[in-house]
C-alpha positions as CSV (number, residue, x, y, z in Angstrom):
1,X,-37.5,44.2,91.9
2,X,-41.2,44.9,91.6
3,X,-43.4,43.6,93.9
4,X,-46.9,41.6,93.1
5,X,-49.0,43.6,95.5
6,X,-47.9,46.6,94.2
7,X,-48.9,49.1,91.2
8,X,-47.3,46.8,88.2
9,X,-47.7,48.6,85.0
10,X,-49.2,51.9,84.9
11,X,-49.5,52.1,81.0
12,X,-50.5,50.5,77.6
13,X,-50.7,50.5,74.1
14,X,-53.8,49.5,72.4
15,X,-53.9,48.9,68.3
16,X,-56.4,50.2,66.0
17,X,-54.6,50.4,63.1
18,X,-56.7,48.0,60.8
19,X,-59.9,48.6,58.7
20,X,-62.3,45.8,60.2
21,X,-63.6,44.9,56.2
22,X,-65.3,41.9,58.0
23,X,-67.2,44.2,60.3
24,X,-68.6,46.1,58.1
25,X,-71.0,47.7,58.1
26,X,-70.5,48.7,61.5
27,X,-67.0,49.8,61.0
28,X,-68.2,52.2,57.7
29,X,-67.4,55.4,59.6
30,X,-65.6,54.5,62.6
31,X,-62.6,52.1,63.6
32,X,-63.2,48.7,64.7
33,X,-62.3,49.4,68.4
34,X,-65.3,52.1,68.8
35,X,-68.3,50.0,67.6
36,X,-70.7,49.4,70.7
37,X,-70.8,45.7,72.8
38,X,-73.7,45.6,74.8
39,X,-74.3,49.8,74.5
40,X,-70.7,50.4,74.9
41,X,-67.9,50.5,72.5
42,X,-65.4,48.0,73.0
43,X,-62.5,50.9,73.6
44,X,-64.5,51.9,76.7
45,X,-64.8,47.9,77.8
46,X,-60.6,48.0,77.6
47,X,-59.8,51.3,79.2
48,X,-62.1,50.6,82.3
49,X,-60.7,46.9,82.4
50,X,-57.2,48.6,82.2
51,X,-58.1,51.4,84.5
52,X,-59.5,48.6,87.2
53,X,-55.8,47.0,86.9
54,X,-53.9,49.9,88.0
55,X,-53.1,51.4,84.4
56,X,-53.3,55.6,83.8
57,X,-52.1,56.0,80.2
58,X,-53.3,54.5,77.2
59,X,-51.8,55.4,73.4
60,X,-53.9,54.0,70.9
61,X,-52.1,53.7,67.5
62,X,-54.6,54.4,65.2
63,X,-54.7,54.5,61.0
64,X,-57.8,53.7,59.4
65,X,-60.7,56.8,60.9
66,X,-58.2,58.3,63.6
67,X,-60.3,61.4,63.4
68,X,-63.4,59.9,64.4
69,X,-60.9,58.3,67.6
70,X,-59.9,61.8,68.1
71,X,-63.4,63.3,68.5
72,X,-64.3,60.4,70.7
73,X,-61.6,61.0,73.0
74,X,-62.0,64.3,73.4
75,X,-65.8,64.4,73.9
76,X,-65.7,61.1,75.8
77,X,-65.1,60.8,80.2
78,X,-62.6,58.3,80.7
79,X,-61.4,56.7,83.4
80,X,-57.7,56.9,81.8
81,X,-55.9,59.5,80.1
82,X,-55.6,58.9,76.5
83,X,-53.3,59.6,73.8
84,X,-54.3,59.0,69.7
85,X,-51.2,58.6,67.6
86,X,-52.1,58.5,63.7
87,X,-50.2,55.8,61.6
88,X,-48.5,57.3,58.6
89,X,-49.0,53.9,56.9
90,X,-50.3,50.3,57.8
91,X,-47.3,49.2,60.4
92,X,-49.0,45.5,61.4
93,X,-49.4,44.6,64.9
94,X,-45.8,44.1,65.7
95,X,-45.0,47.6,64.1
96,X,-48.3,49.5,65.9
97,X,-47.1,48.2,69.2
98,X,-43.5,49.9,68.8
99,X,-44.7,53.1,67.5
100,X,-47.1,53.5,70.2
101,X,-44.8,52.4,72.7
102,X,-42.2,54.8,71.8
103,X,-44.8,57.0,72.9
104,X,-45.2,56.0,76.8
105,X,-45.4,58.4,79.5
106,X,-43.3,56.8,81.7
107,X,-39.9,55.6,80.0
108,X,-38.0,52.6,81.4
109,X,-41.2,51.0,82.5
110,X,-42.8,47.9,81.5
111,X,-46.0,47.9,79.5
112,X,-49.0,46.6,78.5
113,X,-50.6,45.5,75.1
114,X,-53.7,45.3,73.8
115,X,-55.4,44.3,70.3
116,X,-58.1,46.6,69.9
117,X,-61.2,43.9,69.9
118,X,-60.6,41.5,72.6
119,X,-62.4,41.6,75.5
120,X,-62.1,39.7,79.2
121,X,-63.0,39.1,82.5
122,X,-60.2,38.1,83.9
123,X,-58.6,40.6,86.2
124,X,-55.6,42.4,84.8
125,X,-53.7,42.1,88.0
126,X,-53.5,38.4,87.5
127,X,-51.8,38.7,84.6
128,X,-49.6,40.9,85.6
129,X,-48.9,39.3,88.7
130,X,-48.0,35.9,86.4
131,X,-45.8,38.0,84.5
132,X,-43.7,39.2,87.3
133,X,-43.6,36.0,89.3
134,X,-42.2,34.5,85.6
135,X,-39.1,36.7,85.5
136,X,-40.0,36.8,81.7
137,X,-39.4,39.3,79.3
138,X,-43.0,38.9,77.4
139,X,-46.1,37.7,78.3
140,X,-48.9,36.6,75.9
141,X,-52.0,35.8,77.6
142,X,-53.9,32.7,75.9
143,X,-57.4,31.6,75.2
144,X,-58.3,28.3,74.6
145,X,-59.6,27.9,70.6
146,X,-63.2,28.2,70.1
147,X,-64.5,26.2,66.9
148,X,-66.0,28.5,64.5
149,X,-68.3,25.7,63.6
150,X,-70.8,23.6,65.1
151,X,-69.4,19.8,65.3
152,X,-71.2,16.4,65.3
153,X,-70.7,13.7,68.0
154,X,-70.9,10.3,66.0
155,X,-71.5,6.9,67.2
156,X,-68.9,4.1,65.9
157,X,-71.4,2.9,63.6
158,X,-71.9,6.3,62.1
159,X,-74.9,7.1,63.9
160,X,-74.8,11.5,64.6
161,X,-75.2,11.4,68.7
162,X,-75.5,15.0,68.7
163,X,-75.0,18.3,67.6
164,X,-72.2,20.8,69.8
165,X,-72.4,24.1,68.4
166,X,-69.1,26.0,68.4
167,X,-67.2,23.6,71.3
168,X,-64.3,24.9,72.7
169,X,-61.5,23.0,71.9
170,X,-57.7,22.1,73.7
171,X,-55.6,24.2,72.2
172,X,-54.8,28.2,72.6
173,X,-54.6,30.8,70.6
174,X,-53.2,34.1,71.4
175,X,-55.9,36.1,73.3
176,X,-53.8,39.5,72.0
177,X,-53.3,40.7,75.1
178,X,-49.6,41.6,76.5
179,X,-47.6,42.1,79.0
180,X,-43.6,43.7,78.2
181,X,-40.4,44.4,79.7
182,X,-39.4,48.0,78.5
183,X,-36.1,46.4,76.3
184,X,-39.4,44.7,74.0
185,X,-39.4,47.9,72.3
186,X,-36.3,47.7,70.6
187,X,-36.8,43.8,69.6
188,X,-40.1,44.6,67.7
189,X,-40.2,45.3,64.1
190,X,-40.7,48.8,62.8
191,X,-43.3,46.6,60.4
192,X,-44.7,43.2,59.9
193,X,-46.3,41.1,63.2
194,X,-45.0,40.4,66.3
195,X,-45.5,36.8,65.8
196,X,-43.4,36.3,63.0
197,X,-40.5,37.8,64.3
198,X,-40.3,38.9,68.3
199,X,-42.1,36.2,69.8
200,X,-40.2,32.9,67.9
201,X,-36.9,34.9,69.3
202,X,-37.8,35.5,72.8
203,X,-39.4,31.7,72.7
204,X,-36.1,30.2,71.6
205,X,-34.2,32.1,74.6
206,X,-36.6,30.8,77.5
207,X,-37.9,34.5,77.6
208,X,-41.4,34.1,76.4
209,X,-44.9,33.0,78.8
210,X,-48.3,32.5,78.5
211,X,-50.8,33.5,81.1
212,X,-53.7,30.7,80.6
213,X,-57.3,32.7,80.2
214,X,-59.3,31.1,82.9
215,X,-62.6,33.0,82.5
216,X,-64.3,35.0,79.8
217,X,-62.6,35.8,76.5
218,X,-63.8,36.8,73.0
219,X,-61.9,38.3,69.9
220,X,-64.4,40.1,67.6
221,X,-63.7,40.0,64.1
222,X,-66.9,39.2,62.7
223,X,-70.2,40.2,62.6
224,X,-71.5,37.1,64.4
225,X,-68.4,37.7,67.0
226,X,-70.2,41.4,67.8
227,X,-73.8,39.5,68.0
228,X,-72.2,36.4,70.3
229,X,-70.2,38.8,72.5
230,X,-73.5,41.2,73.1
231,X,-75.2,38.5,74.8
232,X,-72.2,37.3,76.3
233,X,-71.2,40.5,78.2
234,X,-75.0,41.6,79.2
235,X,-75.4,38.3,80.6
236,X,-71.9,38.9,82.7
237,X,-73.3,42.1,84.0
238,X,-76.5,41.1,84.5
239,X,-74.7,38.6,87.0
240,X,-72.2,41.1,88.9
């Protein structure tokens, strides 16, 4: 049985498999993953945040500009080694995890995974260490749902109190981040999304978690998610 205080997972799969239309034009010539946040691309943000949890191998599953991954990985010091796998065809989320899975150093182990825009503060160990102490098969780790709207505060007569732009509201939504026992592999589809298949089956059987984000989280999908998340991360390492 693992221990918490030890090396948990020592690799991970992150997904690049989409085309990023909503991010374009910054994703024109290069996947989503590799356009910069605050001077650095968003890949580097997740191997360094992996690296700093105790993981040594990433495979990214890559379709749409693989070659311009595969230049950047090869011209690029990282603090992980890195291996680009090249989808034949779009495979989903629940599909790009498998096939880069299947391509894991170190069989038999449990592994991380990663949607390739999300970015955190929160120490990977703590995840990991949720997802051990658990005795789960899966582990999603959640954010709480950010309005993409600004919202009005009104008085019982109608009267507008104030305005609250983009409030953060009490729900969660999965913050694409994962945590797996090595038998996940098998259970995810060769195509199609994780969610729609996996995840309602190892929910029904008591075998699914969620680690609750308790610090810094933002999914970028948009161009205003790029701006937002610019600021956001200079202003956290302004403050380190």
């Amino acid at each position: 049985m693992r221990s918490a205080d030890t090396v948990l997972f020592r690799q991970a799969v992150i997904l690049a498999g989409g085309q990023a239309t909503r991010l374009r034009p910054y994703t024109d010539d290069r996947p989503k993953p590799l356009v910069e946040v605050a001077g650095t691309t968003i890949f580097e943000h997740q191997v360094r945040w992996l690296a700093a949890g105790g993981v040594q191998h990433v495979v990214v599953s890559c379709g749409y500009r693989a070659d311009v991954f595969d230049r950047f990985v090869a011209t690029t010091s990282l603090p992980v080694d890195v291996t680009v796998l090249v989808e034949e065809e779009p495979l989903g989320r629940g599909g790009g995890l498998k096939f880069g899975a299947r391509n894991l150093p170190f069989a038999g182990e449990g592994w991380l995974g990663l949607n390739g825009d999300v970015l955190t503060d929160t120490p990977l160990r703590d995840i990991c260490e949720y997802h051990v102490r658990s005795g789960g098969t899966a582990t999603v780790a959640v954010a709480n749902f950010r309005c993409p709207y600004g919202v009005l505060d009104l008085a019982a007569d109608g009267r507008v109190q104030k305005f609250v732009e983009s409030p953060t509201l009490p729900y969660w939504v999965n913050g694409g981040i994962y945590v797996f026992e090595p038998d996940v592999i098998d259970l995810l589809p060769d195509k199609g999304d994780q969610e729609d298949s996996t995840f309602p089956a190892l929910s029904s059987e008591g075998r699914l978690f969620a680690y609750r984000i308790p610090g810094y989280w933002r999914g970028i999908d948009t161009a205003k998610d790029l701006r937002d998340a610019g600021r956001e991360i200079a202003d956290l390492l302004r403050s380190v």
